[in-house]
C-alpha positions in Angstrom: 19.5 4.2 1.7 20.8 1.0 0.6 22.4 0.6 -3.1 20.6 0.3 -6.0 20.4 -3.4 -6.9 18.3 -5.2 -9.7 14.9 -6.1 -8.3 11.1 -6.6 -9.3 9.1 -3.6 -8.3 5.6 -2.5 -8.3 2.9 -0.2 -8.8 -0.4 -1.3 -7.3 -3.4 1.3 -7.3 -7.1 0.8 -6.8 -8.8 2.0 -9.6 -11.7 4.0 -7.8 -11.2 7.4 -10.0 -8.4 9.1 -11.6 -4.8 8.9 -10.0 -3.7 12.4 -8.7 -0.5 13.6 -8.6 0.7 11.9 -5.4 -0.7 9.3 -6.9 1.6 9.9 -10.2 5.0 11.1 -7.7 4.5 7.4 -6.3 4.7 5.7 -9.3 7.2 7.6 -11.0 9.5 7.1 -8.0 8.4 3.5 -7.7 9.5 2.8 -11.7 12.4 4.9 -11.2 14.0 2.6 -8.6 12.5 -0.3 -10.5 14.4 1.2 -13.5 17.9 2.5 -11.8 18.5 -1.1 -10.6 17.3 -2.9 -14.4 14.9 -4.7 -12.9 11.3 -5.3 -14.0 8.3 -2.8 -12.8 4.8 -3.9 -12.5 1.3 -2.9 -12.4 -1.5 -4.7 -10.2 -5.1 -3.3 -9.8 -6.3 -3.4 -6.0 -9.9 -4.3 -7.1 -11.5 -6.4 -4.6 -14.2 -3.7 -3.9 -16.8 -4.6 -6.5 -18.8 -1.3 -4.9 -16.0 1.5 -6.1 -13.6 -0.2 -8.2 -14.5 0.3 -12.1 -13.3 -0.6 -15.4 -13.4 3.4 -16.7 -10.8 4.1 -13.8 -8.5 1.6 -14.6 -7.9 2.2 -18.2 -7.5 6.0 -17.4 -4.7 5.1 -14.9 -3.4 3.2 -17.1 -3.6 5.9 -19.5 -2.0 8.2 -17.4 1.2 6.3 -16.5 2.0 5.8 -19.9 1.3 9.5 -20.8 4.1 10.7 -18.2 6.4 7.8 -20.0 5.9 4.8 -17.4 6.0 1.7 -18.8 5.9 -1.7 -17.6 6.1 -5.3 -18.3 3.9 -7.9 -18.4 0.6 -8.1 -18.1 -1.6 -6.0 -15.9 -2.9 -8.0 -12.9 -6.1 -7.4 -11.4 -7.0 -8.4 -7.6 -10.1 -9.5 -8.7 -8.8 -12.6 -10.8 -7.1 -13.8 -8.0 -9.4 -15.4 -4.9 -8.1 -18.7 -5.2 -4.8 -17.2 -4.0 -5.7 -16.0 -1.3 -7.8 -18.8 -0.2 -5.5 -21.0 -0.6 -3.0 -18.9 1.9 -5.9 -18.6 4.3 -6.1 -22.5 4.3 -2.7 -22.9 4.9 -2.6 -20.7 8.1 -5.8 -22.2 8.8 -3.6 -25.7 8.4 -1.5 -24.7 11.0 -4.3 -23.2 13.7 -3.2 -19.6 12.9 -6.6 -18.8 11.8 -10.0 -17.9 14.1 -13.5 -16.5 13.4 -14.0 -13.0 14.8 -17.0 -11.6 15.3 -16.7 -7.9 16.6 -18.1 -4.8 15.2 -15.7 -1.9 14.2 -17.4 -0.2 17.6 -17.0 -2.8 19.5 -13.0 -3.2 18.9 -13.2 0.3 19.5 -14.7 -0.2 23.2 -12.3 -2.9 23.9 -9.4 -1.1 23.4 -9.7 1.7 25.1 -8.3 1.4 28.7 -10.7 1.1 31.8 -9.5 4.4 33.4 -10.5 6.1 30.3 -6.8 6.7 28.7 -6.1 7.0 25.1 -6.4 3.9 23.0 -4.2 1.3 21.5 -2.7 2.0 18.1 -5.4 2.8 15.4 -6.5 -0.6 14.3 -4.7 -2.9 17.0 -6.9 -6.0 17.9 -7.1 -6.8 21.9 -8.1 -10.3 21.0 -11.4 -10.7 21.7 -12.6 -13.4 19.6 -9.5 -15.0 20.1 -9.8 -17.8 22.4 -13.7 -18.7 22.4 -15.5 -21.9 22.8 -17.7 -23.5 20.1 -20.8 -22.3 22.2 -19.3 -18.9 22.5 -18.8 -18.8 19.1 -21.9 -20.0 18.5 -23.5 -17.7 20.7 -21.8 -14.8 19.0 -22.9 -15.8 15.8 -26.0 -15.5 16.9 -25.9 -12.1 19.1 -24.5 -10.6 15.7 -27.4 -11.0 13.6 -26.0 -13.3 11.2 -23.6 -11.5 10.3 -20.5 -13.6 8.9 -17.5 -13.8 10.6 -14.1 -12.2 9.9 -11.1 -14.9 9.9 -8.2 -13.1 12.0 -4.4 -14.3 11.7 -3.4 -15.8 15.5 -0.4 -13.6 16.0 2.3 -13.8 18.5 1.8 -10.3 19.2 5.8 -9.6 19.1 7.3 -6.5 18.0 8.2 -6.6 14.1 11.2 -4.4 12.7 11.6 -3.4 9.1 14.3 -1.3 7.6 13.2 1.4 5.0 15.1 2.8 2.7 14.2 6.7 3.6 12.6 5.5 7.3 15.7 3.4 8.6 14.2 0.9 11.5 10.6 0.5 11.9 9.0 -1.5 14.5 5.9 -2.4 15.5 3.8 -4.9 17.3 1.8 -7.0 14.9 -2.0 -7.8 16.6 -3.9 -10.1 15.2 -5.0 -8.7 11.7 -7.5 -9.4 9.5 -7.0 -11.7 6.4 -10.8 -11.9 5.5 -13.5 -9.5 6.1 -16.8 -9.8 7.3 -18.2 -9.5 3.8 -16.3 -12.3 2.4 -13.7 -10.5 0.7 -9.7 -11.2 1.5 -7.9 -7.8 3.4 -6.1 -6.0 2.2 -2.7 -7.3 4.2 -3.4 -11.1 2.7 -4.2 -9.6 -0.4 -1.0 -7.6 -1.1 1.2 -9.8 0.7 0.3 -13.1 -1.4 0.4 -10.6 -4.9 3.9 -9.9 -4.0 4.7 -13.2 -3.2 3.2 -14.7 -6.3 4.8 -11.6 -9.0 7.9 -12.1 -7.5 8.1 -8.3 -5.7 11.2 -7.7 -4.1 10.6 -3.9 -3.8 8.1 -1.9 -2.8 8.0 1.5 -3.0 4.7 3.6 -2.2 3.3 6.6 0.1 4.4 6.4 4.0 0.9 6.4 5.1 1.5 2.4 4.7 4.6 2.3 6.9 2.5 1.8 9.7 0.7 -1.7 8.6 4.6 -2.6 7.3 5.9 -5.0 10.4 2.1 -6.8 9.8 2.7 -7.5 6.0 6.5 -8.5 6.9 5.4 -11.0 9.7 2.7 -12.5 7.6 5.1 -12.8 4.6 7.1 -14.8 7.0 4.5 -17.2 7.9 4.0 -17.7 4.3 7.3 -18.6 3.5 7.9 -15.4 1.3 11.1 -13.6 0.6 11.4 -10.5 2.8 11.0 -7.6 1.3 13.0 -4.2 0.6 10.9 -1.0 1.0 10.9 2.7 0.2 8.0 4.8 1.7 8.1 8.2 0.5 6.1 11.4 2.0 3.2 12.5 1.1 1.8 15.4 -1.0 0.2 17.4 0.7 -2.6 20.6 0.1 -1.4 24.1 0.3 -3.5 23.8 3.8 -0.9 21.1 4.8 -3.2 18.5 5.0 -3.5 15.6 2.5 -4.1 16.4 -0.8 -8.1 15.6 -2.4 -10.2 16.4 -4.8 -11.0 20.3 -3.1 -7.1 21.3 -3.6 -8.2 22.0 -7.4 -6.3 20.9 -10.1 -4.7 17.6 -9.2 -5.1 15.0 -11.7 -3.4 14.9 -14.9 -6.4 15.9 -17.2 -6.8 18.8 -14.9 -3.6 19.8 -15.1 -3.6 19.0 -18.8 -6.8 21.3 -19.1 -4.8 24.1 -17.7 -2.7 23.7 -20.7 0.3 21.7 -19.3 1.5 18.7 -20.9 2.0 15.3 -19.8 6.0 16.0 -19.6 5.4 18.9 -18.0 3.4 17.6 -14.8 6.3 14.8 -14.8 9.0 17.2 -14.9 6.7 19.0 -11.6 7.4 15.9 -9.9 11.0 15.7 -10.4 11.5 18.7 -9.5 9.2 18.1 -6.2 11.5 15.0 -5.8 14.8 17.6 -6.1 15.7 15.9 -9.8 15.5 18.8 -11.3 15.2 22.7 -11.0 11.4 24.2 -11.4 10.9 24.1 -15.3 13.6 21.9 -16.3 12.2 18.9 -18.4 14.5 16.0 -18.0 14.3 13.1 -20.1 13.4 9.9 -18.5 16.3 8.3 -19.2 17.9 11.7 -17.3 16.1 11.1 -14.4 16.9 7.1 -14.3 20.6 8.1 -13.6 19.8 11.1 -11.2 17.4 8.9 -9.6 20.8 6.0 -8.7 22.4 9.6 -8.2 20.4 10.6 -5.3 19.6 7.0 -3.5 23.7 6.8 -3.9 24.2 9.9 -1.7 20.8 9.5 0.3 19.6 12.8 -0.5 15.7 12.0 -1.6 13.3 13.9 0.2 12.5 12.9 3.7 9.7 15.8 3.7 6.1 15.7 2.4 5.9 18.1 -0.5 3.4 20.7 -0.4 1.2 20.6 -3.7 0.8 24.4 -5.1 -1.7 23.6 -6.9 
C-alpha cells in the first residue's frame, strides 16, 4: 500500500436502519486513514431513495460514529439536497452525445446478455447495448411497447478496459459497459451520484467495503469524463457471519445498541474492531489517538488485513 499522505476522505452511508458493525469497521478504517495522513474526513448520506431512507436512521448513525469517537468536519451532506448536481453532469455528457435513452427491463438485459448457445452471462450488471444505437421511431416505438414507462439515460461508453490501483487490491481492471446515470424512476444512479459528491467535496480517498471494487473502473472512467481528479482507494474485506456468508440482521447481535445491550460499551465494540483489523490484541482498548499511529504503522509495512473477518457474534 502506498504512503500515507494528507487527503480528504469519506464516509458515505445510506441511512436505511442502524449501521452494523461492518458497517462501523468501514468507517473507523476510513477516518483512520483520513486521520493518519491529517487530512479532513467526511460524512455524506446516500439518500436518494425516498422509499427506505429515513430521518430516525440517520441521526442514529450519526449517533453511533461519534459514540465509538469518530468525528468529522463540516457539515453533514445529504444526497437528497443535491439534484441539481447531478443534472447538471448529466447535461454535460448529454452536451457532448455521451448520453442515450434506454428502455430495457432488468429481464430483458438479462436475456440479452446471456450467450445464444446458452453459456454463462456477461459480468453481473454489464449492458450489451441495446438501446444504444436506435432511431427516433425505434425509440419511439419502445416508448410505447414499455407501457409508458420512463426511460433510463445510459453513459455512451467506449467499452475499454479500466484499471485502478487499490491500496490492499493492487491492479484492478475492468471493462466499463455503458452504466446507468439515471434510473427509470427519475432518480440519478448511484455511479453519477457518488462520482459527482466526490468531485464536488473535494474526495481524494475513498476507503469502503470491497464488494464496491467491482463498479470501481466505471466510477474512475466517468470521473474522467467529468474532468475530476482521480482518485486513491482502499477497499477492505468484508465481515462476514459465523456461517461465512455476509453478515445481516439473523447473525444476532450486530449493531452497536445490541452490542451495547449485552453490556459492552461503545469503546469496547471499537476496540473489537481494532483488534479485527490486527491493531490490537483481543481486549486491549487503545486510545484513538493509539490507533491513528498504529493505523500509519501498519499501511507503512502493508500488513492490514487482506482477509474478510469472521464476525463471532
Amino acid at each position: 500500500m502506498a504512503p500515507l499522505v494528507m487527503a480528504t476522505g469519506r464516509f458515505a452511508p445510506s441511512p436505511t436502519g442502524d449501521l452494523h458493525v461492518g458497517n462501523l469497521r468501514t468507517a473507523l478504517v476510513a477516518w483512520l486513514a483520513a486521520r493518519a495522513g491529517g487530512g479532513r474526513f467526511l460524512v455524506r448520506m446516500e439518500d436518494l431513495d425516498p422509499m427506505v431512507a429515513r430521518a430516525e436512521f440517520e441521526a442514529q448513525q450519526l449517533h453511533d460514529l461519534a459514540a465509538i469517537g469518530l468525528d468529522w468536519d463540516g457539515e453533514v451532506v445529504n444526497q437528497s439536497s443535491r439534484m441539481e448536481l447531478y443534472q447538471a453532469a448529466i447535461s454535460s455528457l448529454d452536451a457532448r452525445g455521451l448520453v442515450y435513452p434506454c428502455f430495457c427491463s432488468r429481464k430483458e438485459i438479462q436475456d440479452a446478455v446471456r450467450a445464444p448457445n446458452g453459456s454463462a452471462p456477461s459480468p453481473e450488471g454489464a449492458y450489451p447495448g441495446t438501446c444504444a444505437d436506435l432511431s427516433t421511431l425505434q425509440r419511439s416505438q419502445r416508448a410505447r411497447s414499455g407501457g409508458g414507462r420512463p426511460a433510463a439515460l445510459r453513459l455512451r461508453s467506449s467499452g475499454e478496459v479500466v484499471t485502478v490501483t487499490d491500496g490492499l487490491h493492487g491492479q484492478y481492471s475492468a471493462v466499463v459497459d455503458d452504466l446507468v446515470l439515471r434510473r427509470h424512476d427519475g432518480m440519478p444512479a448511484y455511479n453519477l451520484a457518488v462520482v459527482v459528491d466526490d468531485g464536488d467535496q473535494g474526495v481524494q480517498q475513498v476507503v469502503r467495503a470491497d464488494d464496491l471494487l467491482a463498479s470501481t473502473p466505471r466510477q474512475a472512467y466517468l470521473a474522467g469524463l467529468l474532468g475530476l481528479p482521480p482518485m486513491s482507494y482502499l477497499h477492505i474485506p468484508l465481515v462476514l457471519g459465523p456461517m461465512g456468508q455476509r453478515l445481516a440482521k439473523r447473525d444476532g447481535a450486530i449493531t452497536l445498541a445490541d452490542r451495547l445491550m449485552l453490556g459492552e460499551s461503545a469503546v469496547d465494540v471499537r476496540s473489537a474492531l481494532a483488534a479485527s483489523l490486527g491493531m490490537c490484541a483481543p481486549g486491549e482498548r487503545p486510545t484513538l489517538s493509539e490507533l491513528v499511529a498504529t493505523f500509519s504503522v501498519m499501511v507503512d509495512a502493508g500488513t492490514l488485513p487482506r482477509t474478510p473477518w469472521v464476525f463471532p457474534g
